[in-house]
C-alpha positions as CSV (number, residue, x, y, z in Angstrom):
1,X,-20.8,56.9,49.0
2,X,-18.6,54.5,50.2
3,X,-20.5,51.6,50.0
4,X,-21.2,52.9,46.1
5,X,-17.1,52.9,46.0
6,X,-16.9,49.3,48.0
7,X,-19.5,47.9,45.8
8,X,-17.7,49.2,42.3
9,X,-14.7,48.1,43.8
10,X,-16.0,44.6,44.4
11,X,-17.4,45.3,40.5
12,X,-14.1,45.7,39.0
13,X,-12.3,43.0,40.9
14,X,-15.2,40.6,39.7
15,X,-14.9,41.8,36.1
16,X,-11.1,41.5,36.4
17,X,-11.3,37.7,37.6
18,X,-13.7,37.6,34.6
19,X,-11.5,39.2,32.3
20,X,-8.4,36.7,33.5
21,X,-10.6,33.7,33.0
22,X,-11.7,34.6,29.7
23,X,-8.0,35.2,28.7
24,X,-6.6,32.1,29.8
25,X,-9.6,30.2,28.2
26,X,-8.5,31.8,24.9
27,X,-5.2,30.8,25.1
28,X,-6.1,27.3,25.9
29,X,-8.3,27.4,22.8
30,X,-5.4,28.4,21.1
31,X,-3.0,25.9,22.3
32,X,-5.4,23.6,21.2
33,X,-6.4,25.0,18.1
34,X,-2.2,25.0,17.6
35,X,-2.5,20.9,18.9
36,X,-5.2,20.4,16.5
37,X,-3.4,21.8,13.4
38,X,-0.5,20.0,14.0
39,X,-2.2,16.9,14.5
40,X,-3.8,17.7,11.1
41,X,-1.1,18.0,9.2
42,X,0.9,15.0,10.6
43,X,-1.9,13.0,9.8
44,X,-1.9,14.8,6.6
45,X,1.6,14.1,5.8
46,X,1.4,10.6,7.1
47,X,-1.5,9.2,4.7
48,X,0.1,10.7,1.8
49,X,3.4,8.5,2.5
50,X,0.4,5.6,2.9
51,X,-0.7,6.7,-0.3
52,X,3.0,6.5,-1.6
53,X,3.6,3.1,-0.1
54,X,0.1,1.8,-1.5
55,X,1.2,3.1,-5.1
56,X,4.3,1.4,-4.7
57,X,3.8,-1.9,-3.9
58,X,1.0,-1.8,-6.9
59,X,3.2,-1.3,-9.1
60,X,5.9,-4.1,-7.9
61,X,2.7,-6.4,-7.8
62,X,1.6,-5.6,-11.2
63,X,5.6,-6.3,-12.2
64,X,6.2,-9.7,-10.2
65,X,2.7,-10.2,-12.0
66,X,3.9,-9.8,-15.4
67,X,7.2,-11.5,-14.4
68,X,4.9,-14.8,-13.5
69,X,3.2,-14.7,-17.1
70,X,6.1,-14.3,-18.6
71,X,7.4,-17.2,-16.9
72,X,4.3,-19.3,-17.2
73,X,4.3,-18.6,-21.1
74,X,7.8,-20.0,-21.0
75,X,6.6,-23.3,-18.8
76,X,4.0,-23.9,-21.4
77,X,6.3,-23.7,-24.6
78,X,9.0,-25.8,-22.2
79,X,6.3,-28.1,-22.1
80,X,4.8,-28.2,-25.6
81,X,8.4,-28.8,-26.9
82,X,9.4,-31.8,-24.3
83,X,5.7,-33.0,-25.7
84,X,7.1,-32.9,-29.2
85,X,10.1,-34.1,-28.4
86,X,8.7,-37.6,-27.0
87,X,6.6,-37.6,-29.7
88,X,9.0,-37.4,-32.3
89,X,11.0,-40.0,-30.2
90,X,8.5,-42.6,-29.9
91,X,7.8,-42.4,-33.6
92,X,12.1,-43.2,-34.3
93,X,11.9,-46.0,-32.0
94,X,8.6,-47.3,-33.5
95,X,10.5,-46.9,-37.1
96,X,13.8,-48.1,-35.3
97,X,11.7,-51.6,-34.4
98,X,10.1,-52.2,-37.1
99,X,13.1,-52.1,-38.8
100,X,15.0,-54.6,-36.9
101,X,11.6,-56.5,-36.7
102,X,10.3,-56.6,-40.5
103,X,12.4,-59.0,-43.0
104,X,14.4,-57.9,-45.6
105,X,13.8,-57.7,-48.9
106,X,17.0,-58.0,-49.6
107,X,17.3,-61.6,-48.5
């Protein structure tokens, strides 16, 4: 009988160790789990300020974009008019020269 008593004492010290392990290997899966979450929703947060950032700087692109064709339009009429202008210049000076160069009726 008392080995019967030794041996279920043995028993019960086993299946406490057993017990102690699985407890603290739950709470280190917990802890983890805990890690893991919080990682999750860091990450989370974080690519949704990405997502902000990405969104913003589309929208300053697509303005400094329409900026620059606004500006290019305004080079090109800049330049069509300066073209104009020397045209129209050319053609007084031509006039201007043949006038001083053609003989008068008038004489």
């Amino acid at each position: 009988m008392n080995q019967t008593l030794a041996s279920l004492e043995k028993l019960v010290v086993k299946l406490r160790q057993k017990k102690q392990q699985a407890t603290n290997l739950r709470k280190k899966s917990e802890r983890q789990l805990q890690q893991l979450r919080s990682l999750e929703r860091r990450s989370s947060s974080g690519l949704h300020s990405i997502d902000r950032k990405i969104e913003s700087e589309k929208e300053d692109v697509t303005d400094v974009s329409g900026v620059l064709n606004q500006k290019t339009s305004q080079l090109e009429s800049i330049e069509r008019l300066i073209a104009s202008a020397n045209e129209r210049l050319n053609s007084s000076s031509m006039l201007i020269s043949n006038s001083f160069h053609s003989p008068s009726i008038i004489d």
